[in-house]
N, C-alpha and C positions, 0 to 999 in steps of 0.2 A: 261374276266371272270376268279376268279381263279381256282384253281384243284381243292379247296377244298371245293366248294360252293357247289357240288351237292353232297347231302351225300345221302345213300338209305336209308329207314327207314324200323326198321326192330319191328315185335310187341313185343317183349320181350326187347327194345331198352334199358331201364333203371331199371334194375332186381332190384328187393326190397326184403323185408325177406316179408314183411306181402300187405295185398290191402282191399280194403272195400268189404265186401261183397256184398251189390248191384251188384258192378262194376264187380264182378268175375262173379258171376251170370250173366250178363249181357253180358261179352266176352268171357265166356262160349256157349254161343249160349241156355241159359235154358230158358231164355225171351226174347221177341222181343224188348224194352227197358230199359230203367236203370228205367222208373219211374214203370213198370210196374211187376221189381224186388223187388222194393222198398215198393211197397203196399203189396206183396205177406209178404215179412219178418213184415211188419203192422199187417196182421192177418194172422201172427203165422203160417205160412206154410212152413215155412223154420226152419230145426233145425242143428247147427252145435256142433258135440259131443256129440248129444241128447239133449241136449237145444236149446231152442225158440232164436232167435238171431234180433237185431236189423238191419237196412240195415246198419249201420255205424262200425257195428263190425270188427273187424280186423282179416280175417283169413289168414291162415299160411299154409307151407309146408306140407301132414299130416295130416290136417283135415279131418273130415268127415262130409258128409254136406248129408243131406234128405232133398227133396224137395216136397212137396205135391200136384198134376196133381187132374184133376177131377176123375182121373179113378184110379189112383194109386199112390205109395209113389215109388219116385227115389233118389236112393243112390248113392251117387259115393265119391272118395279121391282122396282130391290135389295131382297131383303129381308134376307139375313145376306154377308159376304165372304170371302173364300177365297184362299188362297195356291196349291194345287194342281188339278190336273185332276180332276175326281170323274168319278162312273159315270153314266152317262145318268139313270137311276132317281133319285139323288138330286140333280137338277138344282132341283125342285120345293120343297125347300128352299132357294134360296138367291136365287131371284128370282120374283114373279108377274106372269105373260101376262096382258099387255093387250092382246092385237089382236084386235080383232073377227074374229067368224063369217066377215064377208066377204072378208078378207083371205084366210082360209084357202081358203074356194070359189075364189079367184084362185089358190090356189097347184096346188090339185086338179084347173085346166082346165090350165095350166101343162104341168103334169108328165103328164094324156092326152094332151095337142098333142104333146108333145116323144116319147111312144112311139111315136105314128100318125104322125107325120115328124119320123124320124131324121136325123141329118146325112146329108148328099150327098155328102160328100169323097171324091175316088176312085170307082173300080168297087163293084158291089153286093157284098154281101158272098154264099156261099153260100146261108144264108137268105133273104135279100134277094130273090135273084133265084128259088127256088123259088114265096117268096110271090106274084113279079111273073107267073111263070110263070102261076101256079093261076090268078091277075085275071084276065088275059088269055085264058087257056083258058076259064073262067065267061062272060065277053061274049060269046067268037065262038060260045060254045053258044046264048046266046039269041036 
C-alpha cells in the first residue's frame, strides 16, 4: 500500500469562487435534497440579492439569499462555500442568519397551530380519537 493512497477528505476539499445554488442550498442543511432545492428556486421561493434565482445560478462569497418556509421568510449571507453536505453544527460557519426575532415567533405559532390541528385526512387515528373521547367526556361532566 502506498503512504499516499489514504487521503482524508475534507468538505471544503476543492474551494471555488462561486457553486450552484441548489447545491448550496442543499449542503447548507435548508433542504433535505438537492431536487427538493431545485423545485423550491422553480416556484420562486428563493431570492438571492432580492431577485427570484434559478437553481443553476452561481452564488458567491457575500450573497444574500432569502429562502421562503411555510411559516416564514429566512435570510441568511454566504460567508465561506462548500462542495458537500456538512453536519448541522457546522452550518454556522458557512453562512450568517439574518432573520429577524420575528420571523422566528412566526415559525414558533406555526408549528403549535400545526400540533393542536393535525391534518383531517381520513378517520381519527387511535389517539386521536381517545383524545376526542376524554373532550367530550370533560364537557358532559360539566
Amino acid at each position: 500500500m502506498k503512504s499516499g493512497s489514504l487521503k482524508k477528505t475534507n468538505h471544503t476539499k476543492k474551494i471555488e469562487e462561486k457553486i450552484r445554488l441548489d447545491r448550496f442550498l442543499w449542503a447548507t442543511r435548508n433542504f433535505k435534497t438537492r431536487s427538493l432545492s431545485t423545485d423550491a428556486c422553480k416556484r420562486n421561493w428563493i431570492q438571492v440579492n432580492n431577485t427570484f434565482a434559478k437553481a443553476s445560478r452561481e452564488v458567491r462569497i457575500g450573497d444574500k439569499i432569502k429562502v421562503k418556509k411555510p411559516s416564514h421568510l429566512k435570510s441568511f449571507e454566504i460567508i465561506k462555500l462548500l462542495n458537500n453536505r456538512i453536519g448541522a453544527k457546522l452550518v454556522e460557519d458557512y453562512i450568517r442568519d439574518l432573520t429577524p426575532e420575528a420571523e422566528y415567533e412566526k415559525e414558533k405559532k406555526f408549528r403549535k397551530n400545526k400540533i393542536l390541528f393535525p391534518s383531517s385526512k381520513g378517520r381519527p387515528s387511535k389517539k386521536q380519537r381517545r383524545d376526542l373521547d376524554e373532550f367530550l367526556t370533560q364537557s358532559e361532566d360539566s
